[in-house]
C-alpha positions in Angstrom: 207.1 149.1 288.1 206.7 151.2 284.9 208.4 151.0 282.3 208.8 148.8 279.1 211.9 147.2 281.3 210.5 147.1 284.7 211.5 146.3 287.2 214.9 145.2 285.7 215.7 148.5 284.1 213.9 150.6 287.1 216.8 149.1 289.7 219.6 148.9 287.3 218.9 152.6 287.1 218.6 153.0 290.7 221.9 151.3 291.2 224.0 153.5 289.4 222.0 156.8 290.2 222.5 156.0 293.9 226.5 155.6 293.7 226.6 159.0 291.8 224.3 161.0 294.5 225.2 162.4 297.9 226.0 160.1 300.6 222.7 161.0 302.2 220.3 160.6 299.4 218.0 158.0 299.4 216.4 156.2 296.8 212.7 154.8 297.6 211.5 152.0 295.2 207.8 151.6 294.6 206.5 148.5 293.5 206.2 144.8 294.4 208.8 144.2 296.8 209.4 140.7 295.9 210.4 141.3 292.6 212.2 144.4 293.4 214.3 141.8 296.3 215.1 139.7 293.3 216.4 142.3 291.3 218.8 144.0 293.6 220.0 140.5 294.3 220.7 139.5 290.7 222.8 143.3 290.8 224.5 142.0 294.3 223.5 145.4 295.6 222.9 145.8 299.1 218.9 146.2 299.8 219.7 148.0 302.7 221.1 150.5 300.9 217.3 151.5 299.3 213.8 151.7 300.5 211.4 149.8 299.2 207.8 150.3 299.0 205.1 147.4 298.5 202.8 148.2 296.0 201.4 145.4 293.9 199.1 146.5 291.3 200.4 148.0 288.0 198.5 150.2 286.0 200.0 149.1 282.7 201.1 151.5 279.5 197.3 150.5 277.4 195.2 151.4 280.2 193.0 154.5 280.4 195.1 156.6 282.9 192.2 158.5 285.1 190.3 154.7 285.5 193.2 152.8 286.2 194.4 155.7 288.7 191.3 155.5 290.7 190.6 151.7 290.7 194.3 150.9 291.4 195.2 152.7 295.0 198.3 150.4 295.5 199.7 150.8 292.2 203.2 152.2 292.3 201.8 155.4 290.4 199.2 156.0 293.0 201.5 154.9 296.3 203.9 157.2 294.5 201.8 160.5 294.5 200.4 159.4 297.8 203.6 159.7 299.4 204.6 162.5 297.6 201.4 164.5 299.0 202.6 163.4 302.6 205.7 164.7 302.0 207.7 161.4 302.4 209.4 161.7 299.6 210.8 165.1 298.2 210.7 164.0 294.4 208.2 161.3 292.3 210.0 160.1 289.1 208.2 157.0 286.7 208.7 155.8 283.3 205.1 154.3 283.5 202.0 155.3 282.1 202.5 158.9 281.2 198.6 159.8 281.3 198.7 158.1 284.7 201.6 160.3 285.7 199.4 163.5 284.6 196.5 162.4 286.5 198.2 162.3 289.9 199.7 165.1 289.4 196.6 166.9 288.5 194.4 165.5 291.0 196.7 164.3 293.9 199.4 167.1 294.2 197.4 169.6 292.1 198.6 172.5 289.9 199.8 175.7 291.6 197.6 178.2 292.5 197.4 180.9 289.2 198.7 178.3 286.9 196.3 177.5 284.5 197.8 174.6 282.7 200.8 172.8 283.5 203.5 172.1 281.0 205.9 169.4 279.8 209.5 170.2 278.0 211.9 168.7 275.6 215.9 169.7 276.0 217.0 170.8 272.7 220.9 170.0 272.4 222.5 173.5 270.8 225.4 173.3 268.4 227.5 175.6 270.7 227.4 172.4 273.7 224.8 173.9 275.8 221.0 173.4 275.5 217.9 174.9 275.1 214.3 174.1 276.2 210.6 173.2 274.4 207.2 173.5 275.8 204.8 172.6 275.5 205.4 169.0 274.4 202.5 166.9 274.6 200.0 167.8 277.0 198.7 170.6 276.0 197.5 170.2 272.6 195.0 173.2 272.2 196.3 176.6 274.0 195.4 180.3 274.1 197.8 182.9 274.7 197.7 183.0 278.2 198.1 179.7 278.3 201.5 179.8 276.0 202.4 183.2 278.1 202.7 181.1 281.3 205.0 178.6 279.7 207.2 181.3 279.3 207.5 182.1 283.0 207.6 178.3 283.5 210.3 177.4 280.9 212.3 180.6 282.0 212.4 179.2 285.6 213.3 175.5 285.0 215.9 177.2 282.6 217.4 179.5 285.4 217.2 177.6 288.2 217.7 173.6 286.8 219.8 174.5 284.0 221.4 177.9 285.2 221.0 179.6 282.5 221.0 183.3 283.4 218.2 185.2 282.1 216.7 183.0 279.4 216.0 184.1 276.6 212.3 183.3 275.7 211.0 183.0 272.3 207.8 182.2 270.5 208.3 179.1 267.7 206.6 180.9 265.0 206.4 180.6 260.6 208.5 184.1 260.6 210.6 186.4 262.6 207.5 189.0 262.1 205.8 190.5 265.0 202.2 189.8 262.6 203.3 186.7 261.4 201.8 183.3 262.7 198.1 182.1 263.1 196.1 184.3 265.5 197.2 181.6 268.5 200.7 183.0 267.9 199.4 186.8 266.8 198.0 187.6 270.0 200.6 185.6 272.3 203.0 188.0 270.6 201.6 190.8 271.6 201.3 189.9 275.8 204.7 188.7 275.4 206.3 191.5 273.5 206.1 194.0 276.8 206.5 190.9 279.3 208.4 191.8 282.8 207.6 188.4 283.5 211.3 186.8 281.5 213.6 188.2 278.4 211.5 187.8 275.6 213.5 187.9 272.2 210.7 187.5 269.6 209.6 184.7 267.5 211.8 181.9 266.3 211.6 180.1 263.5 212.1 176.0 263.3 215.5 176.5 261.7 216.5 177.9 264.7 215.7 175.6 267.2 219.2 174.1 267.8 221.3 177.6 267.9 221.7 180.2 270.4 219.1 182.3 269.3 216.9 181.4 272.5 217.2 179.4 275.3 213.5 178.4 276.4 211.0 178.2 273.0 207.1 178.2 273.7 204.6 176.6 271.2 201.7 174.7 272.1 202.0 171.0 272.9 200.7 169.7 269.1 203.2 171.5 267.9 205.9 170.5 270.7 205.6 167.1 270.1 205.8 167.0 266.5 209.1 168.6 266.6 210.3 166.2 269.7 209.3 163.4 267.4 210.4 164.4 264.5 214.1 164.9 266.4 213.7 161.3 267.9 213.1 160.3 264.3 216.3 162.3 262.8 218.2 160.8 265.6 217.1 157.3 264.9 218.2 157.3 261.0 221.8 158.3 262.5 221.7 155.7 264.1 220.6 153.1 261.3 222.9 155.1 258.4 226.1 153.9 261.2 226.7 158.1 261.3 228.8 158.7 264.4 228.8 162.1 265.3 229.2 163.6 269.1 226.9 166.5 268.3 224.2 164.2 267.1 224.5 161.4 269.7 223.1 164.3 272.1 220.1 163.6 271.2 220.0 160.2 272.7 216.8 160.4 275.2 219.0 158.4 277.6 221.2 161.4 278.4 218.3 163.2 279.6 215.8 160.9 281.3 212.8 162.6 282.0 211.4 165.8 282.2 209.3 167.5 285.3 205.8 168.2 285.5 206.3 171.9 285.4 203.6 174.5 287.4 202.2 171.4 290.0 202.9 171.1 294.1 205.7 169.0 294.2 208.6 167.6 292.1 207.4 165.3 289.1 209.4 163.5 286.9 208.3 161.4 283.4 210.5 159.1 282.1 210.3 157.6 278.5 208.5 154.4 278.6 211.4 152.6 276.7 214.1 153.5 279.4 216.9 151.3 279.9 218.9 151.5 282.9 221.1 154.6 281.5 217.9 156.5 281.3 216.6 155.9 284.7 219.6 156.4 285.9 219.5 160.2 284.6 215.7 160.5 285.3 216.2 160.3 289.1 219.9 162.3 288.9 217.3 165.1 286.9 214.8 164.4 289.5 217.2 165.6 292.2 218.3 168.2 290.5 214.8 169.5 290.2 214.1 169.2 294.1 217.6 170.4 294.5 216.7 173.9 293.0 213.4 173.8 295.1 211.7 175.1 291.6 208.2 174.1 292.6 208.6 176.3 295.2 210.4 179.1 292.6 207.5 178.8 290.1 204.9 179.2 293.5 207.0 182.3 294.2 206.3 183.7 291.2 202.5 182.9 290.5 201.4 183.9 294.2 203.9 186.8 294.6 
């Protein structure tokens, strides 16, 4: 039920993810089952093909995620992380409310045991055809350096194991290739990265190289992270409007990528954008079951408990 679009967009998506996935996947559907019915009927797809869920309440995109978590139990959000505690489901994935999305994943599932903060990432679309990653993005606006040194072992991972990327190449977005340039948020993250055995660190990057080869996984803190991701989304969006039709540009269309995972939490988490259409849902659960595919909660568990 979240989602600009929902439920419309949500089973449009779920339509076309489910004729791309294996024959034994299944795609569960959270919300009110009535409308959800109505949908895959208007789509002529069979509703025995999914399972559906009843949840009724909504928590919608304005409210304050941590009330509307708590005083809505049969929300899809919170039926969602229920059942992903339980281990009914393998994978959670919603374009809903994002801060609702954190919530339960902070307080239902729970980060992973040495993590200190989880992390959110942004794919970067390279100029060779490949990509890179960005993280934080959003929900971590204030960091310290341990903080930013984790995302390194958490973006190196994802990168690995999602993307499989061999040995990522870690670096720290920066104002200079320096090892003493930055503020002291980036001074002192340098130097615990610098000697890491934790992933390949290659130094710091500046932002004219976020869209080469020079790294594969870049770290900042999440102020920073989602300035750039917006300021892409922006560049994007005046391509778009200027009629420019260019393959390397239309990569970054948000549809191709769908979602990204909650990254350093008990279970696999997905966050959609809240204007998905059915394109982007569609890739947010194909991403989400990539994600449970490479078992990388259990990878990133691996590597904080040793």
């Amino acid at each position: 039920m979240g989602g600009d679009f929902a439920p419309s967009a949500t089973v449009k998506g779920a339509i076309l993810a489910l004729q791309e996935m294996p024959k034994d996947s299944r795609v569960v559907l959270i919300g009110d089952e009535a409308l959800i019915s109505d949908e895959l009927q208007k789509e002529n797809a069979d509703i025995k093909t999914f399972d559906i869920v009843h949840a009724p309440d909504v928590i919608g995109m304005a409210e304050h995620p941590a009330k509307a978590f708590t005083k809505k139990p049969q929300s899809s959000i919170s039926v969602g992380f229920h059942l992903l505690k339980n281990g009914e489901i393998d994978g959670f994935a919603s374009a809903g409310n994002s801060g609702a999305m954190l919530v339960g994943s902070f307080y239902t599932v729970k980060a992973i045991i040495g993590v200190i903060r989880p992390s959110i990432t942004s794919v970067l679309p390279k100029e060779n055809g490949s990509v890179g990653l960005i993280l934080d993005v959003g929900i971590n606006a204030d960091c310290k350096p341990d903080v930013l040194y984790q995302f390194g072992i958490l973006g190196s991972l994802y990168a690995e194991h999602v993307y499989g990327v061999k040995n990522p190449k870690v670096a720290l977005l920066n104002i200079g290739e320096e090892e003493g340039k930055g503020n002291l948020l980036t001074q002192s993250t340098y130097q615990l990265m610098k000697d890491s055995e934790d992933f390949n660190f290659v130094g710091n990057i500046e932002g004219r190289d976020l869209f080469n080869d020079t790294a594969d996984v870049i770290v900042c803190d999440g102020f920073t992270g989602n300035v750039v991701l917006k300021q892409a989304e922006a560049f994007y969006g005046m391509t778009r409007k200027r009629g420019i039709e260019d393959e390397y540009f239309a990569r970054f269309n948000y549809e191709n990528y769908g979602g990204t995972p909650v990254l350093g939490v008990n279970g696999t988490v997905v966050i959609g954008h809240g204007i998905s259409n059915g394109k982007a849902i569609k890739n947010m659960i194909m991403h989400t079951a990539e994600v449970i595919q490479a078992n990388l909660s259990e990878k990133i568990k691996q590597a904080f408990q040793g």
